[in-house]
C-alpha positions, 0 to 999 in steps of 0.5 A, spaced: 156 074 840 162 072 843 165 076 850 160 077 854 157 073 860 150 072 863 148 074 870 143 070 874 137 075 871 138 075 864 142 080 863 148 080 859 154 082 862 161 083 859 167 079 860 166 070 858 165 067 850 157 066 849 156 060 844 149 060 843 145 065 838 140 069 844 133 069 842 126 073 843 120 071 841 114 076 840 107 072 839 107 065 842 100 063 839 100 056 836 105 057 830 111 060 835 111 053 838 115 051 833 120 055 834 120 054 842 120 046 842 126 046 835 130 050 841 129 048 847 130 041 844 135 040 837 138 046 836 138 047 844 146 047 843 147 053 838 140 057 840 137 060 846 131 063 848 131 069 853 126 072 852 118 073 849 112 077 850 105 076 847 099 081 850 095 075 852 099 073 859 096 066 858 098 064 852 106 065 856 103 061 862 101 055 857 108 054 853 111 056 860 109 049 863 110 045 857 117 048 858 118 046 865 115 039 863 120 038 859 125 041 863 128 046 858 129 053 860 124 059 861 125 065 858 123 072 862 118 076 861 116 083 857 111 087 855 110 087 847 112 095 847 118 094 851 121 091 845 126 095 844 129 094 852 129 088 851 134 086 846 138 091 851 136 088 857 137 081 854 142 082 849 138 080 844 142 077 837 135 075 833 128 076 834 122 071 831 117 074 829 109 070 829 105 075 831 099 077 827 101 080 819 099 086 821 104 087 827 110 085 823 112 091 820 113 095 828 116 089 830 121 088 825 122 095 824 123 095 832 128 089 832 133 092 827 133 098 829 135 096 837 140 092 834 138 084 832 137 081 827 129 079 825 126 072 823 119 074 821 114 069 819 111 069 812 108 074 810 112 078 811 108 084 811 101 086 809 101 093 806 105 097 801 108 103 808 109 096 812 114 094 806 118 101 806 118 101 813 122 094 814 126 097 807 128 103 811 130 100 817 134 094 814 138 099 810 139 104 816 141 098 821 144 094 816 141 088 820 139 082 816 131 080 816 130 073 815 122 070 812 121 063 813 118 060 807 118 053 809 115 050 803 122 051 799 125 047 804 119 041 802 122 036 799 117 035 793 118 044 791 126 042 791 125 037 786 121 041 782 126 047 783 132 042 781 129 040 775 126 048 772 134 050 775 137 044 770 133 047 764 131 040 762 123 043 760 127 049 756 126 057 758 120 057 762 114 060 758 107 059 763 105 056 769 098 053 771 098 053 780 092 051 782 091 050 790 086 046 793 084 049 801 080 045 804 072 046 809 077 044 815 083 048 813 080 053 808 075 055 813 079 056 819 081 063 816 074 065 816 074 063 824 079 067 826 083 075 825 085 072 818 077 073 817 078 082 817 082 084 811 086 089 815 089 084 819 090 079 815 092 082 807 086 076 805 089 071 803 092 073 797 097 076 802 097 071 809 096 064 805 099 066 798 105 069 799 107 062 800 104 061 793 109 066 790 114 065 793 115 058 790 113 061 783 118 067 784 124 062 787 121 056 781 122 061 776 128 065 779 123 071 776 119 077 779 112 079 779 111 085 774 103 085 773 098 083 776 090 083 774 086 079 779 078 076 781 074 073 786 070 074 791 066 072 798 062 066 795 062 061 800 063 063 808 060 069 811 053 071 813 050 074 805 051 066 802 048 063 808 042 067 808 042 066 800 043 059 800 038 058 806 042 056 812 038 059 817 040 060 825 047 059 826 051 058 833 056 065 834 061 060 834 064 052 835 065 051 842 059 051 845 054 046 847 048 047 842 044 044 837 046 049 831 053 046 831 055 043 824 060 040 820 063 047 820 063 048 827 070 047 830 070 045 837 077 048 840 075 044 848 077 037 843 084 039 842 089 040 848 093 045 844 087 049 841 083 049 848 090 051 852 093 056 848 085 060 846 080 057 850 082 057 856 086 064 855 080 068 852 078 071 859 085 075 858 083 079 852 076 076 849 080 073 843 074 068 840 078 063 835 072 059 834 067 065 831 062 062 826 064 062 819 058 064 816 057 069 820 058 077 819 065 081 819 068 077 814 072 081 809 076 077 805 075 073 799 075 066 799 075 065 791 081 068 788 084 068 781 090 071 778 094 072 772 101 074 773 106 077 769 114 077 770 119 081 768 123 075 764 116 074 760 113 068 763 107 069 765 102 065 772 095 063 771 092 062 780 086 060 783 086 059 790 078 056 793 078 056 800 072 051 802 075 045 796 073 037 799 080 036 798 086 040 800 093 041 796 095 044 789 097 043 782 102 045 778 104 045 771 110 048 768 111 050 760 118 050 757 121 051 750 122 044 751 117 040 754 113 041 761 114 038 768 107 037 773 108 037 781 101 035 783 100 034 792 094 031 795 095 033 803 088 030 804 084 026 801 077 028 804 075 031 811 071 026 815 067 027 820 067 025 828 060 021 831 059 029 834 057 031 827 064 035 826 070 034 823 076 032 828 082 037 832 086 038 826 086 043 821 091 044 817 093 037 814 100 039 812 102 041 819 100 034 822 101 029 815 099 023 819 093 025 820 091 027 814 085 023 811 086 018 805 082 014 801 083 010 795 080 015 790 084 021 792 090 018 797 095 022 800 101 023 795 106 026 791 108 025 783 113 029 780 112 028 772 116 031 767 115 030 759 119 033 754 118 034 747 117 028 742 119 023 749 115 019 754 112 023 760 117 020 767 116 020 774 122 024 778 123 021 785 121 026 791 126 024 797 122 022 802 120 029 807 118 027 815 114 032 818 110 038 818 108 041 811 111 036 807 118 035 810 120 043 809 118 045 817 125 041 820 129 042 813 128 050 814 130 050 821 136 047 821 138 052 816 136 058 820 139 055 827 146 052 824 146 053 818 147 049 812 153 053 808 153 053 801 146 050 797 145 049 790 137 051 790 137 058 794 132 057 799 134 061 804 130 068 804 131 074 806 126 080 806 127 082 798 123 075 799 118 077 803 118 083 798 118 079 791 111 075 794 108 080 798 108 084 792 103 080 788 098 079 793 098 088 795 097 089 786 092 083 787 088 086 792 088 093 788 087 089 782 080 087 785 079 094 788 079 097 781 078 091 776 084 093 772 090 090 771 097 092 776 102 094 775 109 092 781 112 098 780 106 103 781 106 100 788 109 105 793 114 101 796 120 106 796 127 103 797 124 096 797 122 097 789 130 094 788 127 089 790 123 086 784 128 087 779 129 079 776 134 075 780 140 071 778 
């Protein structure tokens, strides 16, 4: 990083220290702008943005005006194919990734292979030749490859981590995790690219590899087989027809009488209006589609049993169309148990117009989140061991998006935080470790038969799911 200067153009020219990391983006739909605004603002010190691309020029256009607005810098322009020359041109220490799943691997790939390092958003890719191509090339540049899973970093999957990590419930012997999405939040996959299987992975890859990666880190473990179920029960056209539903809109932002609860109107919300609605003459992109409607090809139902190397075993569900969002896990030990159970919303409400409000997932906006007497928006952490009364253990307060994690994950990738007891910084053998259980699950739901981890062709990334520790 150090002994170069910066010309008038961006370019990198040799001859003065640099002290800042120099970063590109690829992709700036809405889950890169938490990364722009964490440099432009915080991390403004140690970080800078150089450079980004994305296919859609009115995306740019829109995160470019919020830059000016605030008087931040802007970062030159390149094409998504011009990756490699970029981190050439820019002198390009790091690239984040948030592009689609799909895409992942050519730009990891790419990025290592031009020089930089790579930060990629869960997952970290969504098949098993994506995984050997990143393997491949991290072992052939020697550049690291960081995945951001921001739920460690929540202060209540610390807690839980710092109580499995002190042996107080005894050797690990099961685990029940049961996540909740909700007909806002669970139904917005089936809105959008997430709903096409061979961009997303379904969400046995996209959502859940956030699942098991907590459950490979809790239990410091790797996923050795895999059976899994589900289906396509709720969304889509078939059940709609089935259950009756009659004409539906093509989608939620347009003026019709068909428009229902499910419908989501992205002309209400500045963000979702400006960075799609409005950017959809560039490239057709529709992120409002209906999700009752043809095409989709993930399920929205899911189970799984999962077995690891060490013998503890996991027990999954995941529904996408709950009343409520957030998730329950029971962890069994040779000395007792401990239960984390978060409720991120307690019910989706509805607006005079008959649809539910802008803001879909309720761990990204927490204030937001409605809450009500029955079901409030909480946390409790409960551990009980054997022949003892149950405890509740205090969860530090966490402020921000999802639970806290998002400002905690982004200090440590833009400072750093030196040595941490809990290990939640992940790599790429991360991504692996969960990946890994979503690619045997959508084989298992192929072939109705249990998986095994190690039959997955995942080259030289298969070192990957040895246990850790």
């Amino acid at each position: 990083m150090g002994g170069d200067r910066v010309s008038g153009d961006g370019e990198r020219v040799e001859g003065a220290a640099v002290a800042r990391t120099r970063y590109a983006l690829v992709g700036t739909g809405s889950r890169a702008q938490m990364y722009i605004d964490a440099i432009a603002g915080p991390h403004a010190d140690v970080a800078e943005l150089v450079a980004w691309t994305d296919p859609n020029p009115g995306r740019l256009d829109w995160h470019e005006a919020r830059l000016r607005e605030r008087g931040a810098p802007v970062p030159a322009r390149f094409a998504p194919d011009d990756l490699a020359e970029a981190v050439a041109r820019f002198g390009v220490d790091r690239v984040i990734v948030t592009s689609p799943d799909f895409t992942h691997a050519g730009h990891v790939v790419t990025a290592l292979e031009a020089g930089a390092d790579a930060v990629v958003e869960k997952p970290l890719t969504t098949s098993e030749e994506g995984v050997r191509l990143i393997a491949d090339a991290a072992a052939r540049t020697g550049r690291s490859v960081t995945v951001t899973f921001n739920y460690r970093y929540s202060p209540r999957n610390s807690a839980l981590k710092e109580v499995l990590q002190s042996g107080r419930i005894g050797e690990i012997t099961s685990v029940h995790f049961e996540w909740l999405l909700d007909t806002s939040h669970g139904a917005d996959y089936f809105r959008r690219w997430h709903r096409e299987k061979d961009k997303s992975g379904g969400l046995l890859i996209h959502k859940a590899s956030h699942h098991f990666d907590l459950v490979n880190w809790w239990l410091a473990d790797a996923p050795a087989r895999v059976f899994a179920s589900g289906g396509l029960r709720f969304y889509g056209a078939a059940n709609a027809a089935r259950r009756g539903l009659g004409p539906r809109p093509a989608r939620g932002s347009e003026d019709s009488a068909l428009r229902d609860a499910f419908s989501l109107d992205l002309r209400d919300d500045p963000e979702l209006r400006g960075l799609y609605f409005e950017q959809e003459g560039h490239d057709g992109y529709l992120r409002d589609r209906d999700v009752f409607g043809e095409g989709i090809t993930i399920e929205d139902n899911l189970s799984l049993v999962v077995d690891y190397a060490r013998g503890a075993s996991m027990s999954y569900s995941l529904n996408a169309h709950s009343p409520w969002e957030g998730y329950v896990v029971g962890v069994n030990g040779t000395r007792g148990r401990a239960e984390l159970t978060v409720v991120e919303r307690g019910d989706v409400r509805l607006a005079a117009s008959g649809r539910p409000a802008a803001i879909v997932d309720p761990s990204a906006h927490p204030g937001a989140a409605a809450t009500g007497d029955a079901r409030p928006v909480a946390e409790r952490l409960v551990v009980q061991q054997h022949f003892e009364p149950a405890r509740e253990f205090e969860i530090p307060d966490g402020h921000g998006a999802h639970g806290g994690g998002d400002a905690q994950l982004l200090a440590e990738l833009f400072r750093g935080v030196g040595h941490d007891p809990l290990g939640r910084a992940a790599t790429w053998h991360d991504g692996v470790r969960s990946v890994a259980v979503g690619l045997a699950g959508n084989r298992s739901l192929t072939t109705g038969q249990a998986v095994r981890v190690g039959e997955l062709a995942l080259g030289p990334a298969s070192a990957a799911l040895a246990p850790q520790g």
